[in-house]
Backbone as a chain_set.jsonl record, in Angstrom:
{"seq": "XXXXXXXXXXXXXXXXXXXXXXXXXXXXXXXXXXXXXXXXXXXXXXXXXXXXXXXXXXXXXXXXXXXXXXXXXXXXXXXXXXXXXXXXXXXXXXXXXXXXXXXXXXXXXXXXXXXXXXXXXXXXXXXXXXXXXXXXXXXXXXXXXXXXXXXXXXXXXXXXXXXXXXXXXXXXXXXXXXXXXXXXXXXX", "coords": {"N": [[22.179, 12.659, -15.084], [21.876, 12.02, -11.715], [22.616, 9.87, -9.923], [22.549, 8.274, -6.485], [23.738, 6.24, -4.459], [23.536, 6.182, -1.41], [21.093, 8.042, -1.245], [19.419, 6.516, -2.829], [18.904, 4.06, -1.292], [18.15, 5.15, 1.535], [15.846, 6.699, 0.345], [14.487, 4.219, -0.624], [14.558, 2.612, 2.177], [12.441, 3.94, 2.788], [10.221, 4.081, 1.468], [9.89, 1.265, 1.61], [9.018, 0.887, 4.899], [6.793, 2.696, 4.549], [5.568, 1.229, 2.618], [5.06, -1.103, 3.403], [5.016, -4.008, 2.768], [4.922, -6.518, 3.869], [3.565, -6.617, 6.326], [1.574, -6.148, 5.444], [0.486, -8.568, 4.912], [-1.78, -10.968, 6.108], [-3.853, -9.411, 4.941], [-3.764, -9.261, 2.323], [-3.835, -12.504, 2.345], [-6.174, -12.965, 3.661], [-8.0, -11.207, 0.82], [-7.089, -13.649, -0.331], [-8.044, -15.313, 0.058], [-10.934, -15.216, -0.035], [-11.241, -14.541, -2.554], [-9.809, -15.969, -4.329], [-6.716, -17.025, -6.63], [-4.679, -14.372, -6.4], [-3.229, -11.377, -9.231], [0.026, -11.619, -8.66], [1.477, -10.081, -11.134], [0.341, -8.057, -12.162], [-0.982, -6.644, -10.226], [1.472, -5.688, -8.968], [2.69, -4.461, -11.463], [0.926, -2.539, -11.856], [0.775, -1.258, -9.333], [3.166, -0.132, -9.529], [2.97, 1.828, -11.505], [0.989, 3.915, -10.681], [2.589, 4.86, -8.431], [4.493, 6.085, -9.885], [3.582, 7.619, -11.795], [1.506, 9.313, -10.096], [3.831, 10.495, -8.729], [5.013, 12.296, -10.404], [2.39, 13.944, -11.162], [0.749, 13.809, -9.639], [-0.087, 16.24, -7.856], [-0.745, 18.218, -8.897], [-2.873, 16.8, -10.184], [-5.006, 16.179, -8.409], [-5.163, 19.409, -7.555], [-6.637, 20.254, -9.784], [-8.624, 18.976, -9.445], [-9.516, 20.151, -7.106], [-9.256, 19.1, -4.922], [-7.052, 18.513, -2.223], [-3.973, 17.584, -0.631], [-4.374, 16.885, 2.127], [-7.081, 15.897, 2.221], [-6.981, 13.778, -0.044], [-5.568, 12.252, 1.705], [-6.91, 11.879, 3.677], [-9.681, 10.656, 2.674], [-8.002, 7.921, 1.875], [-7.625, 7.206, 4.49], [-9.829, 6.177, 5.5], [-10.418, 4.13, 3.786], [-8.495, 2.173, 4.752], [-9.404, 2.115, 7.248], [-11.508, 0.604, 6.877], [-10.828, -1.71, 6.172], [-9.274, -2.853, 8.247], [-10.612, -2.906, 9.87], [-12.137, -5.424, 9.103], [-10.54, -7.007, 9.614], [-9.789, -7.615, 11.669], [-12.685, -7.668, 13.374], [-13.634, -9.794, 11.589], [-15.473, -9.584, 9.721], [-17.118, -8.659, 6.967], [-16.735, -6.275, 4.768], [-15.574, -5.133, 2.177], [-17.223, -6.264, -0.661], [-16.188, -7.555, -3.286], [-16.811, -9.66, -6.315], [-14.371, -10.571, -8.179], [-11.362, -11.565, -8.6], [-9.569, -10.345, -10.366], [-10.569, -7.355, -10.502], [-9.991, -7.144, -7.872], [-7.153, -7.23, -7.588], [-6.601, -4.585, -8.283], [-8.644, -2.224, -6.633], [-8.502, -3.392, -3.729], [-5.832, -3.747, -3.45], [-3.347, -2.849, -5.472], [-3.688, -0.276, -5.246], [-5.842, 0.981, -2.394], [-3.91, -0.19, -1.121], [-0.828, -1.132, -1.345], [0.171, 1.182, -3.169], [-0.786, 3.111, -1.771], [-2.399, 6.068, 0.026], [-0.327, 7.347, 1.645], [1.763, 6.133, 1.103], [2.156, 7.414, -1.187], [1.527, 10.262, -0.518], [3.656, 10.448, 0.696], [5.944, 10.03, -1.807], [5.426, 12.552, -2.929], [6.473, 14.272, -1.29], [9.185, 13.165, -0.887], [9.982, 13.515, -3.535], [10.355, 16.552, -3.279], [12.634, 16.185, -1.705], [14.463, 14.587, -2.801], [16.722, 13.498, -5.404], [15.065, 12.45, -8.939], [15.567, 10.425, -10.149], [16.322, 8.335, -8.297], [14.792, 7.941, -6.884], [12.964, 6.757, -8.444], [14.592, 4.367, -9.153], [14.212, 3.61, -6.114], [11.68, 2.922, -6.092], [10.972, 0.832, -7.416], [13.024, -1.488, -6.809], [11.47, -1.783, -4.104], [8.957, -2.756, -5.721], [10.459, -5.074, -6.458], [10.328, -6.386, -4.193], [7.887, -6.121, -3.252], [6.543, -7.781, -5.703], [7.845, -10.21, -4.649], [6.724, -10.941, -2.512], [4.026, -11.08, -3.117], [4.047, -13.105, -4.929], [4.542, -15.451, -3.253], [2.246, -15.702, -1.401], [1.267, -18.282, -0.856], [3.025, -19.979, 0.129], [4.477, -18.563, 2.137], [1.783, -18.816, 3.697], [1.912, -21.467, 4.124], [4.076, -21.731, 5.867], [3.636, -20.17, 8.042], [1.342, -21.112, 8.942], [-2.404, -21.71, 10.193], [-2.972, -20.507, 12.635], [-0.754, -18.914, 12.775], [-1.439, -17.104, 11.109], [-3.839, -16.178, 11.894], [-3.255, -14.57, 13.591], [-1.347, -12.754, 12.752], [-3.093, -11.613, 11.702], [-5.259, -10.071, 13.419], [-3.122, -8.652, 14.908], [-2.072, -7.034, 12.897], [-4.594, -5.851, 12.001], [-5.303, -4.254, 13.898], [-3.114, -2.618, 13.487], [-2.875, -1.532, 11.302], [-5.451, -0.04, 11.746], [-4.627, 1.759, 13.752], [-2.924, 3.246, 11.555], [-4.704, 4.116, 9.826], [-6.21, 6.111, 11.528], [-3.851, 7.669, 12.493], [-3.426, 8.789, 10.559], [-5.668, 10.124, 9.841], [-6.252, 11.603, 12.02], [-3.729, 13.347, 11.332], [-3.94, 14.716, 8.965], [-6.804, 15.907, 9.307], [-6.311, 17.83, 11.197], [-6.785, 17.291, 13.473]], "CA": [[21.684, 11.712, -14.115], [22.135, 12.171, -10.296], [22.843, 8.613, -8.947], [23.083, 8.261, -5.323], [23.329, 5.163, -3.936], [22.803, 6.609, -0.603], [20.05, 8.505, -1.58], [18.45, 5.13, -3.516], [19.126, 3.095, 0.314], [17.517, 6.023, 1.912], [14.046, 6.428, 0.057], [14.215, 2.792, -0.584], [14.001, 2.314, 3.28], [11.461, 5.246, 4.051], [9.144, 3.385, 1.011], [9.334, 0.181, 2.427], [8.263, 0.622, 5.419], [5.459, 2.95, 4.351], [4.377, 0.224, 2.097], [4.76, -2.36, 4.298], [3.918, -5.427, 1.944], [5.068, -8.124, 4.809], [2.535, -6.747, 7.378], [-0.147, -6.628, 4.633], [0.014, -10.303, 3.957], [-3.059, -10.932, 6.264], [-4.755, -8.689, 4.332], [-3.078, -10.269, 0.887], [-4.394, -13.76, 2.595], [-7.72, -13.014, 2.925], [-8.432, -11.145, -0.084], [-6.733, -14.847, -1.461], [-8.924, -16.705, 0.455], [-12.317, -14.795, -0.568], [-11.342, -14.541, -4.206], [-8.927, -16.98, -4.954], [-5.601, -16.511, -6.918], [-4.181, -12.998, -7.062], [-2.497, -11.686, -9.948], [1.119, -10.484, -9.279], [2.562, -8.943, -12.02], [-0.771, -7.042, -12.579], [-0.884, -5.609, -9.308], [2.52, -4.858, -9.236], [2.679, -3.506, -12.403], [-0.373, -1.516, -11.47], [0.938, -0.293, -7.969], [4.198, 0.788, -9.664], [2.389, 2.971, -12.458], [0.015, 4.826, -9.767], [3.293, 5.417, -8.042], [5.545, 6.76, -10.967], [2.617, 9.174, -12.669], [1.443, 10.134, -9.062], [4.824, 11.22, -8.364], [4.897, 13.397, -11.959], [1.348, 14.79, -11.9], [-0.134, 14.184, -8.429], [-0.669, 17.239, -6.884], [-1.66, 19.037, -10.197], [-4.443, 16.415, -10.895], [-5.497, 16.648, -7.452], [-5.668, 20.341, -7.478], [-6.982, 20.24, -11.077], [-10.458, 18.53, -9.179], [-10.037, 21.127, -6.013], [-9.062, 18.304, -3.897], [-5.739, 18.791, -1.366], [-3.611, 16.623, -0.373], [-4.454, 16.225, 3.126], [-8.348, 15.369, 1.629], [-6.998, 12.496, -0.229], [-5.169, 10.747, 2.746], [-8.227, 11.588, 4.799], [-10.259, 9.329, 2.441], [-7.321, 7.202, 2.1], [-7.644, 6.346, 6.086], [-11.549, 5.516, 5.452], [-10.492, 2.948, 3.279], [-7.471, 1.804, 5.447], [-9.609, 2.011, 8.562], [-12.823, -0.568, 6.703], [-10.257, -3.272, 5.615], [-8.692, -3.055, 9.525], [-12.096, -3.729, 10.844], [-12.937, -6.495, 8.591], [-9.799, -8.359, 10.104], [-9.661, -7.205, 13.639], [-13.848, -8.206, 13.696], [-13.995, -11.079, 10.631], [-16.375, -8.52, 9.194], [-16.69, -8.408, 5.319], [-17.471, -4.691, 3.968], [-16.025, -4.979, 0.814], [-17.442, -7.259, -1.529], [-15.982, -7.589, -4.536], [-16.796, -10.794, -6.408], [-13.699, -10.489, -9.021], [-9.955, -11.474, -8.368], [-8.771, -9.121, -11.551], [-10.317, -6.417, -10.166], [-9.266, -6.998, -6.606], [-5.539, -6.773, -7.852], [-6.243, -3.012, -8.16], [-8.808, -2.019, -5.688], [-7.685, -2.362, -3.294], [-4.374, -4.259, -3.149], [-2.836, -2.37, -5.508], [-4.636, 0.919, -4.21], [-4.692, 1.561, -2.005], [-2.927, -1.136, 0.057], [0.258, -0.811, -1.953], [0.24, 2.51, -3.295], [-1.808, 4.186, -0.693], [-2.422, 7.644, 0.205], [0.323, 6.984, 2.953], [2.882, 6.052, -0.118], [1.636, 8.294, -1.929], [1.844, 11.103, -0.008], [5.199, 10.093, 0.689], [7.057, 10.053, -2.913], [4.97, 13.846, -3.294], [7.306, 14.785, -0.15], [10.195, 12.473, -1.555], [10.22, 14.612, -4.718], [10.849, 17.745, -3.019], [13.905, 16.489, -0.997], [15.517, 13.628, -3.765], [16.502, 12.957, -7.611], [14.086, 11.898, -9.64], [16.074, 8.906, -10.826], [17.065, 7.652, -7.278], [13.331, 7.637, -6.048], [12.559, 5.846, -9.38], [14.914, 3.117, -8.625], [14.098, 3.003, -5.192], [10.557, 2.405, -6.283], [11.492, -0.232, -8.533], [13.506, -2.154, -5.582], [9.896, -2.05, -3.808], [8.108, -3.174, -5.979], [10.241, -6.199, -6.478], [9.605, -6.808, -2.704], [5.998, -6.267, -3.28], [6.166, -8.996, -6.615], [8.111, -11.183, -4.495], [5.581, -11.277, -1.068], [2.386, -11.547, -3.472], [4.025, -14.742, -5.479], [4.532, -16.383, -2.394], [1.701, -15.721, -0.182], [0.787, -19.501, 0.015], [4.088, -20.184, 0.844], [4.337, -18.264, 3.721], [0.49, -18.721, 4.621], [1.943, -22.496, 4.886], [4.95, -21.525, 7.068], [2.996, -19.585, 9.596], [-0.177, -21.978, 9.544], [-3.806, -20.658, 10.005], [-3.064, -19.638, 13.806], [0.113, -17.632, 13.045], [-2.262, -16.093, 10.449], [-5.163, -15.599, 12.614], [-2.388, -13.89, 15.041], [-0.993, -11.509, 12.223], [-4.538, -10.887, 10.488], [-5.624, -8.947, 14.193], [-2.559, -7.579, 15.326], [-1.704, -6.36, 11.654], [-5.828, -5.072, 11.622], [-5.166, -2.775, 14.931], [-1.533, -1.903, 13.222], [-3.766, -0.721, 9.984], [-6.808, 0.816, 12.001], [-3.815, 2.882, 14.113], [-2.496, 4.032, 10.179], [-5.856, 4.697, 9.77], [-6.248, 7.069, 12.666], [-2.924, 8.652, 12.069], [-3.47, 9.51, 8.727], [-7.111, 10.792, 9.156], [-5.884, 13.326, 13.144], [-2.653, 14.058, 10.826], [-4.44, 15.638, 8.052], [-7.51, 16.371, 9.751], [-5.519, 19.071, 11.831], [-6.832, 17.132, 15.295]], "C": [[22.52, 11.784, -12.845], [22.185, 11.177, -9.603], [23.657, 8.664, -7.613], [22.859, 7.202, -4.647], [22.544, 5.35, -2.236], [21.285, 7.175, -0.165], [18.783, 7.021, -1.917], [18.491, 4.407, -1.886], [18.085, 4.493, 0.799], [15.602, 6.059, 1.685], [13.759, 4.682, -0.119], [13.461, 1.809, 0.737], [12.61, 2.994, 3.736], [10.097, 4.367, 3.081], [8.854, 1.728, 1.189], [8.879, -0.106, 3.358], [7.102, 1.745, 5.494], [4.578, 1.733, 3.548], [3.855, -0.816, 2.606], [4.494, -3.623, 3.758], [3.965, -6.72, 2.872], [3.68, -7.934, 5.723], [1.065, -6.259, 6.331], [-0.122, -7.574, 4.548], [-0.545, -10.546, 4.797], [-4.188, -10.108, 5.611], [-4.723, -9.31, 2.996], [-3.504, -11.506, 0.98], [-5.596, -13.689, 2.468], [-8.153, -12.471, 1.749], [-8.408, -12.728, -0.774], [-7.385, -15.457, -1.043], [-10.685, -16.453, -0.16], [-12.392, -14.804, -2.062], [-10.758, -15.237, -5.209], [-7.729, -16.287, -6.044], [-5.521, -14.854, -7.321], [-3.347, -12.605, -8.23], [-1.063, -10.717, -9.671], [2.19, -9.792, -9.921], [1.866, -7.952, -12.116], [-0.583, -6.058, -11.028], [0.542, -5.308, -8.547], [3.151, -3.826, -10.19], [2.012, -1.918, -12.088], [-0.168, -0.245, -10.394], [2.301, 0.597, -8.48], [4.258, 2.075, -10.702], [1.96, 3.81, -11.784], [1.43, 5.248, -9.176], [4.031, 6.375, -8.829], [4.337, 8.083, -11.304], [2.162, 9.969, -11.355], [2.607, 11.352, -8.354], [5.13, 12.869, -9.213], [3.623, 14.488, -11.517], [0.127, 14.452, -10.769], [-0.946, 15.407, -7.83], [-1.128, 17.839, -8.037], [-2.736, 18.252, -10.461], [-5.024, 16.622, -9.204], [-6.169, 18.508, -6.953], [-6.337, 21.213, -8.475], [-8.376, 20.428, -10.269], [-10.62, 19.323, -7.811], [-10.209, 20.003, -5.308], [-7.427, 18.507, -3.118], [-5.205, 17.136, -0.853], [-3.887, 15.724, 0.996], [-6.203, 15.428, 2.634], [-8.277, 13.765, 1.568], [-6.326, 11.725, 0.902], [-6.298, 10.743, 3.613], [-9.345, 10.262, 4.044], [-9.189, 8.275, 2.219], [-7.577, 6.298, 2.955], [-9.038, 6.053, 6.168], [-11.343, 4.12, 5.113], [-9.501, 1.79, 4.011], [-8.175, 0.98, 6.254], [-10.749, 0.849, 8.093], [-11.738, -1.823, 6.591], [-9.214, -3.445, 7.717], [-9.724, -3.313, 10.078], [-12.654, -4.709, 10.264], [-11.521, -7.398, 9.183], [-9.619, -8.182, 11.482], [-11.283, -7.892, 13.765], [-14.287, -9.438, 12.728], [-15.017, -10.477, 10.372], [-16.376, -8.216, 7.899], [-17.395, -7.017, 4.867], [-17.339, -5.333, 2.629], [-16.058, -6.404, 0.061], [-17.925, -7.772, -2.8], [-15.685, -9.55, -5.183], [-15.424, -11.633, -7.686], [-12.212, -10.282, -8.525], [-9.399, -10.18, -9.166], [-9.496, -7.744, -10.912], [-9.82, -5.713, -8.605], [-7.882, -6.677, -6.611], [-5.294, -5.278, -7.938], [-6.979, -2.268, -7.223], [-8.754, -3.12, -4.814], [-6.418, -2.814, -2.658], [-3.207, -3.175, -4.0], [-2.766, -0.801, -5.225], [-6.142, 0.769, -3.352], [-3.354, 0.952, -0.916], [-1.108, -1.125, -0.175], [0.435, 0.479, -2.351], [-0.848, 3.24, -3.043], [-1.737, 5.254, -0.873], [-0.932, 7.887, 1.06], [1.839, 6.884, 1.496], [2.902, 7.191, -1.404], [1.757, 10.455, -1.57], [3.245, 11.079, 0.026], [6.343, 10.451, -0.949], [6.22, 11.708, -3.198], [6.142, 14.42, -2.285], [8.928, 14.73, -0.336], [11.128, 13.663, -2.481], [10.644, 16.408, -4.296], [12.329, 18.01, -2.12], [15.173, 15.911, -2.157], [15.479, 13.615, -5.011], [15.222, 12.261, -8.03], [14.186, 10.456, -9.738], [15.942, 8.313, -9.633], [15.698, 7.636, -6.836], [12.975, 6.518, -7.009], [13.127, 4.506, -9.028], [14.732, 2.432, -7.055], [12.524, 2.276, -5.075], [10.437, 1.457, -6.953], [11.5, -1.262, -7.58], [12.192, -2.444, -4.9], [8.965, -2.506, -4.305], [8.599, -4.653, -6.576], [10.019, -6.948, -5.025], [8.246, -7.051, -2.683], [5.703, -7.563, -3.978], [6.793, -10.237, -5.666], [7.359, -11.967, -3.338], [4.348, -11.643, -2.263], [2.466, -13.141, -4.281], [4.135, -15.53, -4.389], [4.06, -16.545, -1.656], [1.38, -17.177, -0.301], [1.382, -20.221, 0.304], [4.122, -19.99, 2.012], [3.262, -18.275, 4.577], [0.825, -20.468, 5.482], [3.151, -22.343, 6.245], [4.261, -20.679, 8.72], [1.922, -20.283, 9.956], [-1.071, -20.875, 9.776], [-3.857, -20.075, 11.268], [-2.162, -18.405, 14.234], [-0.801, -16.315, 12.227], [-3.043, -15.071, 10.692], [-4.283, -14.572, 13.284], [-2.049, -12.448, 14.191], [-2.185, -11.344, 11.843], [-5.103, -9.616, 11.565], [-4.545, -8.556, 14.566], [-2.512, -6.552, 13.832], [-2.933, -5.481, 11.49], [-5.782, -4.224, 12.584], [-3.785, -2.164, 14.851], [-2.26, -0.879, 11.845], [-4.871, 0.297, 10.908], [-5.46, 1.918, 12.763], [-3.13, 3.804, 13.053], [-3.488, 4.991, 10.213], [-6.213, 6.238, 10.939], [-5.418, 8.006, 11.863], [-2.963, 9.258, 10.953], [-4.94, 10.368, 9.127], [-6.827, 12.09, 10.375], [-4.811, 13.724, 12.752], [-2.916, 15.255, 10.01], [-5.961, 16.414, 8.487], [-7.242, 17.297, 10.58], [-6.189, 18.46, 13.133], [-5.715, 16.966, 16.318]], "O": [[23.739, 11.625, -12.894], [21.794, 11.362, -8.45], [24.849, 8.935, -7.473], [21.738, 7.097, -4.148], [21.459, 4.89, -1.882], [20.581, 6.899, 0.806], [17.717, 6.726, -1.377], [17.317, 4.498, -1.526], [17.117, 4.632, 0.051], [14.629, 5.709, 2.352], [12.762, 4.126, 0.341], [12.58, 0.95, 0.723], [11.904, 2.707, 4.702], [9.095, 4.009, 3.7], [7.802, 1.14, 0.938], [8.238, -1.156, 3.366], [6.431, 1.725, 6.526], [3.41, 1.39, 3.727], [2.758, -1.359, 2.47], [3.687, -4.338, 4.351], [3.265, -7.72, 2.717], [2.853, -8.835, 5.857], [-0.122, -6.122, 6.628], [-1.045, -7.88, 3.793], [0.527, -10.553, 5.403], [-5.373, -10.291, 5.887], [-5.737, -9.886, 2.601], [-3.693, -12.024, -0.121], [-6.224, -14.143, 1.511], [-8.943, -13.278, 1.261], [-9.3, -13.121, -1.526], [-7.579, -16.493, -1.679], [-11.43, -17.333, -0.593], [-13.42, -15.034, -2.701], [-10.959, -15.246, -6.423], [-7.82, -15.083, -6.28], [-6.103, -14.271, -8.236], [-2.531, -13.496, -8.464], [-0.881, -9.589, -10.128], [3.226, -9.223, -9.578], [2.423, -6.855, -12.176], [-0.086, -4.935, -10.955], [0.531, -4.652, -7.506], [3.815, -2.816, -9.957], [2.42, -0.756, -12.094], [-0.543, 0.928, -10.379], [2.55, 1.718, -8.037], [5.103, 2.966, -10.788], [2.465, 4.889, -12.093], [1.558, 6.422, -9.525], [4.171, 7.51, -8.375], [4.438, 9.27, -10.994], [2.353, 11.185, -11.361], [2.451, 12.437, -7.794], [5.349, 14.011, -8.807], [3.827, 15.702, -11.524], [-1.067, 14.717, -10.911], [-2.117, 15.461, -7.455], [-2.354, 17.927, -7.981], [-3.687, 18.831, -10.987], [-5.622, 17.695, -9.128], [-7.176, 18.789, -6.304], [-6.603, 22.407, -8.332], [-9.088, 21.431, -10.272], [-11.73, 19.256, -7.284], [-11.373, 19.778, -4.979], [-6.581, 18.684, -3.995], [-5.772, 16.047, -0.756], [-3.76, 14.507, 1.132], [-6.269, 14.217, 2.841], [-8.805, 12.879, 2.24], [-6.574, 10.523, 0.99], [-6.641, 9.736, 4.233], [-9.715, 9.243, 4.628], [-9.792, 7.25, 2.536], [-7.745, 5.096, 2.752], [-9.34, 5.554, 7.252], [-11.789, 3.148, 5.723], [-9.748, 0.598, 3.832], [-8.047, -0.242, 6.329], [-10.964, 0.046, 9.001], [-12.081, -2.915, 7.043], [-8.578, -4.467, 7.975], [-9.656, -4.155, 10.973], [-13.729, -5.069, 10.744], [-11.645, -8.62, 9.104], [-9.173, -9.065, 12.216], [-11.172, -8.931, 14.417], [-15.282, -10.076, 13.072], [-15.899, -11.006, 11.048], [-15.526, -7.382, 7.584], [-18.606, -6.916, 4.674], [-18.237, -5.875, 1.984], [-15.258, -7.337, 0.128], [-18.988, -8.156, -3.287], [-14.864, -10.377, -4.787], [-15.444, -12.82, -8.011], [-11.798, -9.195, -8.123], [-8.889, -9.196, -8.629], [-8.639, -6.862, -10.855], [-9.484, -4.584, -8.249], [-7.404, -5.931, -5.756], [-4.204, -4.737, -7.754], [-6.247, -1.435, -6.686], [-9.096, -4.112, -5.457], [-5.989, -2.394, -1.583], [-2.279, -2.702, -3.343], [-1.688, -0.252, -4.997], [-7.254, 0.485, -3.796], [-2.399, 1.422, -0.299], [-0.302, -1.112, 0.756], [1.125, 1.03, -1.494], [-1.628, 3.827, -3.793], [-1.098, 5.691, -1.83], [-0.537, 9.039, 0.882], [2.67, 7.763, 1.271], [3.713, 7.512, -2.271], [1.987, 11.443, -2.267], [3.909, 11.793, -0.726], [7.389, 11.098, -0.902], [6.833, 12.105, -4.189], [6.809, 15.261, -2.888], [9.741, 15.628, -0.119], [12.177, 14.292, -2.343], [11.151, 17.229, -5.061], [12.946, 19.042, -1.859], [16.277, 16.406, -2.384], [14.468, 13.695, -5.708], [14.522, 11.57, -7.288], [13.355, 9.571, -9.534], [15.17, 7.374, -9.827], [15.746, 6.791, -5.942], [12.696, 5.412, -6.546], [12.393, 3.59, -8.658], [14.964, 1.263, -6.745], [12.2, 1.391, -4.283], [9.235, 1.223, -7.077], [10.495, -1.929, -7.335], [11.759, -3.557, -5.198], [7.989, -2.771, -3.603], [7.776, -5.426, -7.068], [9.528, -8.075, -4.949], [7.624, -7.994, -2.192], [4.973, -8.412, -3.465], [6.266, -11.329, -5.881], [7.331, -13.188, -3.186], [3.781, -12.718, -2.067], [1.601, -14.014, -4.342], [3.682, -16.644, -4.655], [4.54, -17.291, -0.803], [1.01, -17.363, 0.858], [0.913, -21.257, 0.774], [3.905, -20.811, 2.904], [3.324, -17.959, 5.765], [0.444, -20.836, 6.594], [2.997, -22.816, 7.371], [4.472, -20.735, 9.931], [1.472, -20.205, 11.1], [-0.866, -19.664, 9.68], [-4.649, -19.138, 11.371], [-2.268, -17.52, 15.083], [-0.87, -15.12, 12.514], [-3.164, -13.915, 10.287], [-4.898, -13.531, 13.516], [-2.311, -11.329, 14.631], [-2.107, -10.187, 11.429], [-5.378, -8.5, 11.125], [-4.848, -7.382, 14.778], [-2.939, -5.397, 13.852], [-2.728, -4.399, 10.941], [-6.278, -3.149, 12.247], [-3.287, -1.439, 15.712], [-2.047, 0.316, 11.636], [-4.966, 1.47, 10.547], [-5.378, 3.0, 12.183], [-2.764, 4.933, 13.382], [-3.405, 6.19, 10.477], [-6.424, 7.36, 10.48], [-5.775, 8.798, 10.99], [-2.407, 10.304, 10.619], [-5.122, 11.391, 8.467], [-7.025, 13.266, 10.071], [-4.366, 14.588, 13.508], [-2.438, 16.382, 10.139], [-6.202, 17.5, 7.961], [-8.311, 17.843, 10.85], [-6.141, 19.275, 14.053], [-5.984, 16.877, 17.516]]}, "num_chains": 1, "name": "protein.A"}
C-alpha cells in the first residue's frame, strides 16, 4: 500500500471540484421540491459504487459495447445541458414521478458521478495509487452525504431568492459544463 497524503489532498481537490455537490444544490432543491425527500445514503452509496467499478472496469466495458470515451461524455453533456435548461428557463424535461429512482438518475448519475467525474478518476488512474484515489473518493462522498442531508437546511439559510439566484447562475454554470464537455470531446 502506497499512501500519500499528498497525493489523497491532491485528487481529493481535483474530485471535488469536478463534482461540485455545493453548486448542484439548486439542482438537489428542485429535484426535492418536485419529488419530495431524497434519499442520502442511497445516492451516495450509489454515486460511490459507479465511481469505484468505473474506475476498475470503465474503459473495458465501454469498449466492450464499441463506445469511446469521448462518446460517453458527449452524451453525458446532453444530459448536463437538459437539467441546465430546466433551471435557467423553469422548464421541466425530465419527468420522473419517483424519489427512489431519482436518487440514481440523475443525482447520483449523472450529477454526482458524471461523465465529467468519471472521466476524471479514468485519467486519475493513470497518474495516482489506487488506494489514494479510493480514499480520496471516499472523502467526497462524505461531502456529497453531508450537502444532500442538509439541503433543507441550507435551502432555509439562503431563502427562496438566494435559491432562485443560485438555481440560474448554477443552470448557465452547468449548460457552460455542458458545452465544454460536448466542443472538448467533440474535437470542435
Amino acid at each position: 500500500m502506497n499512501f500519500n497524503l499528498k497525493e489523497i489532498a491532491t485528487i481529493t481537490m481535483i474530485l471535488f471540484a469536478v463534482i461540485d455537490v455545493v453548486g448542484s444544490l439548486p439542482v438537489l432543491l428542485d429535484l426535492q421540491n418536485k419529488l419530495g425527500k431524497l434519499e442520502p445514503v442511497k445516492i451516495t452509496l450509489v454515486s460511490g459504487l459507479i465511481m469505484i467499478v468505473f474506475m476498475f472496469i470503465g474503459q473495458s466495458i465501454l469498449s466492450l459495447i464499441g463506445i469511446d470515451v469521448s462518446s460517453f461524455a458527449i452524451a453525458g453533456s446532453f444530459i448536463i445541458f437538459i437539467l441546465a435548461m430546466e433551471m435557467i428557463l423553469g422548464i421541466r424535461f425530465y419527468k420522473d414521478d419517483s424519489a427512489a429512482t431519482a436518487s440514481v438518475v440523475p443525482i447520483a448519475f449523472p450529477l454526482i458521478a458524471g461523465t465529467g467525474t468519471l472521466t476524471t478518476l479514468l485519467s486519475l488512474r493513470a497518474e495516482y495509487q489506487i488506494e489514494n484515489i479510493i480514499i480520496a473518493i471516499v472523502i467526497n462522498l462524505f461531502f456529497v452525504y453531508v450537502v444532500l442531508r442538509n439541503t433543507y437546511r441550507l435551502e432555509k439559510i439562503l431563502g427562496p431568492g438566494g435559491i432562485n439566484v443560485l438555481r440560474k447562475v448554477f443552470g448557465i454554470i452547468l449548460l457552460a459544463i455542458a458545452v465544454k464537455l460536448f466542443r472538448t470531446h467533440a474535437g470542435l
